[in-house]
C-alpha positions in Angstrom: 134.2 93.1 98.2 136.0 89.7 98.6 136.8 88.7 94.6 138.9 85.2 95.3 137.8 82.3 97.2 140.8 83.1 99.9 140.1 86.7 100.2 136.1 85.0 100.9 137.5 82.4 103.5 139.6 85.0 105.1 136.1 86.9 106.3 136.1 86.1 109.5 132.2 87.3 110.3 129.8 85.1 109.8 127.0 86.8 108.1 129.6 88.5 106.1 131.3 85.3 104.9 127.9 83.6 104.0 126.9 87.1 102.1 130.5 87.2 100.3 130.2 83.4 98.8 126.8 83.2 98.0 127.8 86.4 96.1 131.0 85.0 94.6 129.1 82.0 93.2 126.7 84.1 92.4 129.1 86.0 89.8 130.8 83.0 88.6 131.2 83.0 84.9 129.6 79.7 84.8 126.0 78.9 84.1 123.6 77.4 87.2 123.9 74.1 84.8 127.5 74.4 84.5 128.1 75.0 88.2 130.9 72.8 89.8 129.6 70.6 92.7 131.1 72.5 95.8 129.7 76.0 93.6 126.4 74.1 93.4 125.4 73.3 96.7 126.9 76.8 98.2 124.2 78.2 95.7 121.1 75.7 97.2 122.2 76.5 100.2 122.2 80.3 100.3 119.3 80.7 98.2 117.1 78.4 101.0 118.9 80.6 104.2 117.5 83.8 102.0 114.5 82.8 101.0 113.0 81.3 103.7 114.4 84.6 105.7 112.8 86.5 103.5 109.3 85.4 103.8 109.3 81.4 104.7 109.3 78.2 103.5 106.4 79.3 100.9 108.5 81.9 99.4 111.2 78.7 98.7 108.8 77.0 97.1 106.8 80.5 95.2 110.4 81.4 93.8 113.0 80.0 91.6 115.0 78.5 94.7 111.9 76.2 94.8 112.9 74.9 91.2 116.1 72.8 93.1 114.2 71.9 96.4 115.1 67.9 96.6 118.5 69.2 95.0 118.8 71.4 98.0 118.7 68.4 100.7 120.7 66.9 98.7 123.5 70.1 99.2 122.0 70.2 103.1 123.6 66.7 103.5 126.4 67.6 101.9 127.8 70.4 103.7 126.4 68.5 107.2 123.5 70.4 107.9 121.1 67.7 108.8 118.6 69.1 110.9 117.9 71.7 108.0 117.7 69.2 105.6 115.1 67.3 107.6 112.9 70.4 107.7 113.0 70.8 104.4 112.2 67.1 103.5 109.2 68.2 105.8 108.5 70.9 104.1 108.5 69.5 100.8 106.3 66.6 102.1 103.4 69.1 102.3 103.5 68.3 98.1 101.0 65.4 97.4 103.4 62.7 94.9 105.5 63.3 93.4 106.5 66.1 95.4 107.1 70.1 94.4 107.1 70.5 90.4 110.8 71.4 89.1 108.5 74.7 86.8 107.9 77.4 88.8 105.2 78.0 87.1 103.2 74.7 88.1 105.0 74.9 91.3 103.0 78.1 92.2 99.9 76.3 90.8 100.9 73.8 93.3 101.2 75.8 96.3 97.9 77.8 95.7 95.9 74.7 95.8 97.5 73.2 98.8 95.4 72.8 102.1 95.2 75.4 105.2 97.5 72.7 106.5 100.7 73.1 104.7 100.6 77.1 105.8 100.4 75.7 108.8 103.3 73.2 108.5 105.5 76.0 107.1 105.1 78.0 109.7 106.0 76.1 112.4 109.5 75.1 110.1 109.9 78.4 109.9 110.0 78.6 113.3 112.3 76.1 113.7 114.7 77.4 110.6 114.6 80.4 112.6 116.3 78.9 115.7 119.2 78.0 113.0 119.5 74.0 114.3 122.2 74.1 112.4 125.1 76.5 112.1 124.7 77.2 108.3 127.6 79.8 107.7 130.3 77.6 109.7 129.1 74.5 107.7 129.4 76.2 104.3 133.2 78.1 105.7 133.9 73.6 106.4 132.8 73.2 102.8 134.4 75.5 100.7 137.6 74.7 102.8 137.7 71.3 101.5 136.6 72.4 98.2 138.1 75.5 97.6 139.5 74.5 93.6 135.6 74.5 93.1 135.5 77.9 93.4 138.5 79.1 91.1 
């Protein structure tokens, strides 16, 4: 298992490398809170990619991933993957105003009374996420490049 940032960026297989950070920032000493910036949107990132492959955009939004959703465009943009970020913001817009609570807790409340409609909606993104629009693992590799003292 890859303990330093180089020993992650040397993995040259994609699912491996996107496996080895999230699981590096996953072990940092530091708190979520307390993450650095490059750290933080690694972690949005990853934990979208395996929630939504674990179940879809509702099991984002039924788990704790959910709790950073407009945090996670945010990271989207960040590292350059536009197109997922625009599902997302689609996905999120399924949330009457002001959008998906930060509590999972309500959030869940949330979800349960939403309309047929917003299955529906998430569906079809997950279709789309599915396709991988864009090329998450090489777009996180670009990031942690440029901000590898993030991750010491």
């Amino acid at each position: 298992m890859a303990t330093t940032i180089d020993e992650v960026l040397e993995i040259a297989d994609p699912n491996s490398f996107s496996i080895a950070i999230s699981d590096l920032v996953a072990q940092s000493p530091r708190s979520l809170a307390d993450l650095r910036p490059g750290e933080r949107a690694v972690w949005c990132v990853s934990e979208l990619e395996r929630e939504v492959n674990n179940g879809g955009f509702v099991i984002f939004f039924m788990n704790s991933a959910g709790d950073l959703a407009s945090e996670t465009v945010d990271a989207l943009e960040t590292v350059g993957a536009h197109r997922v970020a625009s599902l997302l913001r689609e996905a999120i817009a399924v949330f009457p105003p002001p959008g998906p609570a930060t509590n999972r807790t309500v959030r869940e409340a949330q979800v349960e009374a939403l309309p047929d409609s917003a299955t529906e909606t998430w569906n079809r993104l997950d279709e789309q996420f599915f396709r991988y629009p864009d090329n998450l693992s090489g777009l996180l590799r670009a990031h942690v490049a440029a901000h590898k003292t993030d991750f010491q």
